[in-house]
C-alpha positions in Angstrom: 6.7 42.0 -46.0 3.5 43.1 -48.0 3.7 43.2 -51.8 1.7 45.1 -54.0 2.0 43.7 -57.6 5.7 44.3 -58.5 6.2 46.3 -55.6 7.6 44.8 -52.0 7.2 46.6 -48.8 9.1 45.8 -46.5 8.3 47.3 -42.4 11.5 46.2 -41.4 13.2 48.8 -43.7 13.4 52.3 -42.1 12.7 53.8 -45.1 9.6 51.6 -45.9 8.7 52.7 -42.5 9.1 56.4 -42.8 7.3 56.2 -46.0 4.8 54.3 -44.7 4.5 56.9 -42.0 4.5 59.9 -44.3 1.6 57.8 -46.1 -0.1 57.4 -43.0 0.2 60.4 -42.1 -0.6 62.3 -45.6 -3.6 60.0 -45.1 -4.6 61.3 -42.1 -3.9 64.6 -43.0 -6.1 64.5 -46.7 -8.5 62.4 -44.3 -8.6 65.4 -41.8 -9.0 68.0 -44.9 -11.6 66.0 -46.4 -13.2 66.0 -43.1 -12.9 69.5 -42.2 -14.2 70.4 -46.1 -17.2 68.0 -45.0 -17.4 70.3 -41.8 -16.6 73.6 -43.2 -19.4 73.2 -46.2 -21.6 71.9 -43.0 -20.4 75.1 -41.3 -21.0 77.4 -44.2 -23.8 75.9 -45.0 -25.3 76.4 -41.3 -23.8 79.9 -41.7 -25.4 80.7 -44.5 -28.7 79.1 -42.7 -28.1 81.1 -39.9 -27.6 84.0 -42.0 -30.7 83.3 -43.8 -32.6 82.8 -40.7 -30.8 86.4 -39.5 -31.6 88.2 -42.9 -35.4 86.7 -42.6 -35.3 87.5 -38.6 -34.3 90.7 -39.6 -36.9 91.1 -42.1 -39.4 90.2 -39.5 -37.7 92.8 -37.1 -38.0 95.2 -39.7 -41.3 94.4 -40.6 -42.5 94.3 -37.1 -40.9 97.5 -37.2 -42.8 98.8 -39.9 -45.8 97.5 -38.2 -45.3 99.1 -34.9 -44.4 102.4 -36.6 -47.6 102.1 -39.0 -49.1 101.3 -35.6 -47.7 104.4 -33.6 -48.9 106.4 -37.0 -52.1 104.8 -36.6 -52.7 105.6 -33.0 -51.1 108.9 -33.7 -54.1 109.1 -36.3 -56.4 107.6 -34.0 -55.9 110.0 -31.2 -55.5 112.8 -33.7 -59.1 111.7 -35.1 -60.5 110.7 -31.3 -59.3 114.4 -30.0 -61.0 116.3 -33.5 -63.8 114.6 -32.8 -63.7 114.9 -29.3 -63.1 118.9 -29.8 -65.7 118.6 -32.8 -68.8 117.2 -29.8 -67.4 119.5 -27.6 -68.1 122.3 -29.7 -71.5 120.8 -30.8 -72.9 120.4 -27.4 -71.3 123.9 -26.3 -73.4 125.3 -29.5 -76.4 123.1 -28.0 -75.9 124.4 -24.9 -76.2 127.7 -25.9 -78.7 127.1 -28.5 -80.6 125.3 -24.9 -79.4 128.4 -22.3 -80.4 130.9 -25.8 -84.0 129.1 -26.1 -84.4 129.0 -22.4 -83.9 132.2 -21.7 -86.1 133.8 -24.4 -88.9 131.2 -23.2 -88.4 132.3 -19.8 -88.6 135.7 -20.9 -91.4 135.2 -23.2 -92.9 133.8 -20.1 -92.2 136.4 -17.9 -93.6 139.3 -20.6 -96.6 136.8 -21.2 -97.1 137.1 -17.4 -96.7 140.6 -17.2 -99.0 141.2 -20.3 -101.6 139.1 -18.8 -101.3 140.5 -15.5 -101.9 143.6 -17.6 -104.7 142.6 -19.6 -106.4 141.3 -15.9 -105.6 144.1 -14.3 -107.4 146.1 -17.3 -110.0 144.0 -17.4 -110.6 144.7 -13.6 -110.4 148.1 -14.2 -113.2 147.3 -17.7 -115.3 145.4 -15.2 -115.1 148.6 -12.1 -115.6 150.9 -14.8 -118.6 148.8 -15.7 -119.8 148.2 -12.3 -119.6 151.8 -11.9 -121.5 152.7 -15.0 -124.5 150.3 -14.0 -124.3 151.9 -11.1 -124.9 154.9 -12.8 -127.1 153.8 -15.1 -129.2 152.6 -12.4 -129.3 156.1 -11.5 -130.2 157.1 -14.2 -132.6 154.7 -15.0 -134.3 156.0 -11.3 -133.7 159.2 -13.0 -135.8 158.4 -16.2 -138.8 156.6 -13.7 -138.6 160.5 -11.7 -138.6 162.3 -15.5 -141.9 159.8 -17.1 -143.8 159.9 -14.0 -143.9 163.6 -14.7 -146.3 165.3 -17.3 -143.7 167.7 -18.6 -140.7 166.5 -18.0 -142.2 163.4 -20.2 -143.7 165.7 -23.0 -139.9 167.1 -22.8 -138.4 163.8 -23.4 -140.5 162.9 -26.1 -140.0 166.4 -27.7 -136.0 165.4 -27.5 -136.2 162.2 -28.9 -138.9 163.8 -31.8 -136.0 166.4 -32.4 -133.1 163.4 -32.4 -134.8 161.3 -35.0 -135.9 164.4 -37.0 -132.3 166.1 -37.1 -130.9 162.6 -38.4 -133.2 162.1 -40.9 -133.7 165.5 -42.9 -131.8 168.6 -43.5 -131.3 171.5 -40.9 -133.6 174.0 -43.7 -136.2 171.7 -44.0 -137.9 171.4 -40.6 -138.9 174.0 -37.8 -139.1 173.0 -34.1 -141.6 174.4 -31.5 -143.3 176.9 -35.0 -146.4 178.6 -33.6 -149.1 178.3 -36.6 -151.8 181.3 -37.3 -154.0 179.9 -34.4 -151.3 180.7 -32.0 -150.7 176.9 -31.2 -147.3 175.7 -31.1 -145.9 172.5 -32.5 -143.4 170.2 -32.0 -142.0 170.0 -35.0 -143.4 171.3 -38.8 -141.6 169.9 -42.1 -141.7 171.8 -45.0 -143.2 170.3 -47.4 -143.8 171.5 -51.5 -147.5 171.7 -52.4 -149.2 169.1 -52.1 -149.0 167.9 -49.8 -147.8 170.8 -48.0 -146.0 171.8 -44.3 -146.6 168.7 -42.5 -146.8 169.5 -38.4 -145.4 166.0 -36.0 -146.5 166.6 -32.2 -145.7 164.0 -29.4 -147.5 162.4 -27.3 -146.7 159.9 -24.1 -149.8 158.0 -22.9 -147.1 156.1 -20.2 -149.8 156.0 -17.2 -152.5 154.8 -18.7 -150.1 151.9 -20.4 -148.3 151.4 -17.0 -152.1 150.5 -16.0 -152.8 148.4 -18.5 -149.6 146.4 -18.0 -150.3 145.7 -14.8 -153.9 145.1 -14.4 -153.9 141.5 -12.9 -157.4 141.1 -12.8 -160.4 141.5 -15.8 -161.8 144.7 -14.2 -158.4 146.3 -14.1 -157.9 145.2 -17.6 -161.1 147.1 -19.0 -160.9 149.6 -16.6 -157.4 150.4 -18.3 -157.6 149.9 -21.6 -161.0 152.4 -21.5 -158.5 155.0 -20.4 -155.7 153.8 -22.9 -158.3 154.3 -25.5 -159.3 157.9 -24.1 -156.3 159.2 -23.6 -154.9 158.4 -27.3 -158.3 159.9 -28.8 -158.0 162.8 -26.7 -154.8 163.2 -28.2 -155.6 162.7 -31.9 -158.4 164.8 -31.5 -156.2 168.0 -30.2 -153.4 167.2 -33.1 -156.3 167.3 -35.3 -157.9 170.3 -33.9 -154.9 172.3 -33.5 -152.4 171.5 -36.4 -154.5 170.8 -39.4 -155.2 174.2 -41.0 -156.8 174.6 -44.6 -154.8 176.3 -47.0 -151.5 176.5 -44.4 -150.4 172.8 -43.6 -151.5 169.3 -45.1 -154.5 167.7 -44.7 -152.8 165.7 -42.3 -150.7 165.8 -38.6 -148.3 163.0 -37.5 -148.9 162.0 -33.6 -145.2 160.8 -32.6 -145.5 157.8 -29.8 -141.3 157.8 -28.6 -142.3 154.4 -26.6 -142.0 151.0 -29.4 -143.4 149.0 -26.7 -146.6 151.6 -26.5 -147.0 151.3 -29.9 -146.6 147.7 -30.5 -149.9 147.9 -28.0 -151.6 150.1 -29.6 -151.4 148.0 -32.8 -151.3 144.4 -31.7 -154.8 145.0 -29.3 -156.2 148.2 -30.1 -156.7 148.5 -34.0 -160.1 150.4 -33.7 -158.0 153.4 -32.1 -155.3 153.3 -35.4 -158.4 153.5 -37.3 -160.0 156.1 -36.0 -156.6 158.0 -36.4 -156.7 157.2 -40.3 -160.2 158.8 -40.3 -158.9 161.7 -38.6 -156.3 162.3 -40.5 -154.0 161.6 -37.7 -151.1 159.0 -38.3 -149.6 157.5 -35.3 -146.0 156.5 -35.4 -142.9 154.9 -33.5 -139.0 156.4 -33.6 -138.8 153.5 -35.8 -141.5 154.4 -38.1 -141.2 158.0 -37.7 -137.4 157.3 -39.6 -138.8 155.8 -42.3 -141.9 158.5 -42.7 -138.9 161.0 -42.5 -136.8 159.2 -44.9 -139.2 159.3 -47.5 -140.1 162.9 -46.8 -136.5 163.0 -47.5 -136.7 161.9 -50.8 -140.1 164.0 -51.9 -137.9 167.5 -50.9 -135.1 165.9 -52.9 -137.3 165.5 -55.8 -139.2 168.8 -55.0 -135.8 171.2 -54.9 -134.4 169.1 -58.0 -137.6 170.3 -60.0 -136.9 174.1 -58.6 -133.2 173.6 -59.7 -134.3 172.6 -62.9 -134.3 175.6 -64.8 -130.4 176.5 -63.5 -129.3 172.8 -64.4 -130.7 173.8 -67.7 -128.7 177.0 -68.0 -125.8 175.0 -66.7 -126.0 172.9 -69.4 -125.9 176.0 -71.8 -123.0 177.0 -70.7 -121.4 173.6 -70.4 -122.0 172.7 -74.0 -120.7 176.7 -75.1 -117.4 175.7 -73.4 -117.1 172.3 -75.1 -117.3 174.2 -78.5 -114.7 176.7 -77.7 -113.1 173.7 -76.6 -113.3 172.1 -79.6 -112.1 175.2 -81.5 -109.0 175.7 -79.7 -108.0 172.4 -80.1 -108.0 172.5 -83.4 -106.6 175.6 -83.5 -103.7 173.9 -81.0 -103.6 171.1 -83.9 -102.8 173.7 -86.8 -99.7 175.5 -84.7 -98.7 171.8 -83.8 -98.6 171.1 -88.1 -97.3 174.0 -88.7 -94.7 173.5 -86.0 -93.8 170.2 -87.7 -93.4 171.8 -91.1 -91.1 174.1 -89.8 -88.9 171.8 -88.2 -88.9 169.6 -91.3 -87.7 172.6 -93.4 -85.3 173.2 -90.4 -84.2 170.0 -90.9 -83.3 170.1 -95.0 -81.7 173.5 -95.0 -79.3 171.9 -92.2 -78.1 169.1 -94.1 -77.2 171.2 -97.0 -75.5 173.5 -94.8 -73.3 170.5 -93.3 -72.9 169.3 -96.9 -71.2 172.4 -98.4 -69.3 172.6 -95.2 -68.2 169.3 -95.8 -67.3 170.1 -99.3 -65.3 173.3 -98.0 -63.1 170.9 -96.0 -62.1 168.8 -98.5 -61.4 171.2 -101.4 -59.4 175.0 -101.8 -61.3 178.0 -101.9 -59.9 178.2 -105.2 -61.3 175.1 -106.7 -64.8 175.8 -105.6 -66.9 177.4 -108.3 -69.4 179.6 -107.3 -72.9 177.6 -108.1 -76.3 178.5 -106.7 -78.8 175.9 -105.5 -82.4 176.7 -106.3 -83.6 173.5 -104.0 -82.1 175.4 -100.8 -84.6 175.9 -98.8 -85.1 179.3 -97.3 -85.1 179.5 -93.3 -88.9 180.5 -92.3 -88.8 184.0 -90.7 -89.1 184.8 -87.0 -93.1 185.9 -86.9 -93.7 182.0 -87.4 -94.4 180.4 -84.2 
């Protein structure tokens, strides 16, 4: 038997064992539920753990997700970008390309016409330098031909003529000058320039010592030296003597005759060793001259017919002149008469001018009023239209 305070229990009583049984097992039973609470807030709690670690596991799923989709929009954007730029150097090295094929074709066929121009420009100049092989070999030719022509008298004395004629026909005008004149003696000159008084007609003749200067070029030793300059010295005497002789006539040409050497190199010879002989020329009124001095003899010849035929013309300039200063006056006059009309014109139009603004002022009047209302009234200040016989 077990008390408790006032209370006996008794495990030999059935009902003290039933109870005792029920308490047992209500024990048990609120032991169980307290234990499966425990368990069940354990298991909710795990649940709600494991839920957690779901929700966050599905967070991560989602984010990884999001990550692999911003990475698929990535690559998409990468491949997008890889394939524009991709097409993008494509099309820069096909425009390089070109641009390369483009530049190498025009160099090529800058090349090619470069060739072909300079095979052009050689094969001209071959053809310049035939064409100049062939012209010195006709001007060797001709230079035999000349050697044939000098060693001839006349056919020398022709060329000198020529040349006289050349320099001549360059230098003065075709009405001045007279080629192969026969003077009052009967002897004919090469050439006679007309002159005014004084000095007057002036007569040029040529002459072409060449053989005695061939000799004195080449004399080699002493004796051939003063053997040829004796007969450089008597031929040119002999010659100023005849032009002095033969074309110096009182009272028809000047008091002088030009002797025309058409060789510089004779003349440079004649002046460098052989002054007495250009002295002797000076006393007889004989001056001997080059085609270069010759030109400038003739130029200033030139200038003395200028002066002389300006001095004839001066009496018509004078007249000219007249006439020139009688046409300035009537000039004069009918520009001032021009001046008056133009006034007069101007006078006109400004009286034009008035009478048609009062015209458009009564007609404006007429609009606005009756034909009734007007009063008849004359203007004295009206000017009168100017009549038709004014210009």
């Amino acid at each position: 038997m077990i008390e408790f305070g006032d209370m006996k229990l008794d495990f030999g009583d059935p009902f003290t064992i039933v109870v005792a049984a029920l308490a047992g097992i209500l024990f048990c039973v609120t032991l169980f539920i307290v234990t499966a609470n425990k368990r069940s807030n354990q298991s909710i709690k795990l649940v709600q753990q494991m839920a957690n670690q779901m929700n966050g596991l599905g967070q991560r799923v989602q984010s990884l997700s999001d990550g692999q989709q911003q990475l698929f929009g990535g690559l998409n954007a990468v491949t997008e970008a890889q394939a524009q730029q991709q097409s993008k150097t494509l099309q820069v090295m096909e425009k390089r390309l070109s641009a390369v094929t483009e530049a190498m074709t025009q160099n090529l066929s800058s090349s090619a016409r470069n060739t072909a121009q300079s095979l052009g420009e050689l094969q001209q100049r071959l053809r310049t330098i035939d064409k100049a092989q062939e012209n010195i070999t006709k001007l060797s030719g001709d230079v035999l031909s000349l050697q044939d022509i000098l060693s001839n008298k006349q056919t020398r004395g022709a060329f000198g003529e020529i040349q006289l004629h050349d320099i001549v026909s360059k230098a003065l005008p075709s009405d001045s000058y007279r080629l192969q004149f026969t003077l009052s003696n009967g002897k004919r000159a090469d050439c006679i320039i007309s002159l005014p008084n004084p000095p007057g007609p002036i007569v040029i003749d040529s002459k072409f010592p060449l053989e005695p200067y061939e000799r004195l070029r080449k004399a080699t030793t002493e004796q051939d030296l003063t053997l040829a300059s004796r007969e450089f010295r008597t031929a040119l005497r002999s010659h100023m003597r005849a032009i002095s002789e033969k074309y110096i006539i009182e009272g028809e040409t000047a008091d002088g005759a030009l002797m025309f050497l058409p060789s510089e190199a004779v003349y440079a010879e004649l002046h460098a060793n052989f002054p007495e002989i250009v002295r002797e020329g000076f006393a007889a009124r004989v001056w001997i001259v080059s085609p270069t001095t010759c030109m400038a003899t003739l130029n200033t010849m030139r200038a003395i017919l200028k002066d002389a035929r300006m001095r004839e013309q001066a009496g018509a300039i004078r007249k000219e002149l007249g006439l020139l200063y009688q046409d300035v006056d009537r000039l004069g006059q009918r520009v001032d008469n021009l001046d008056r009309h133009f006034g007069q014109a101007a006078k006109d139009i400004s009286e034009i001018k008035i009478s048609a603004e009062k015209a458009g002022k009564r007609a404006r009047r007429l609009d606005n009023f009756d034909f009734e209302e007007l009063a008849p009234e004359t203007d004295e200040g009206i000017v009168p239209l100017p009549s038709s016989s004014k210009n």
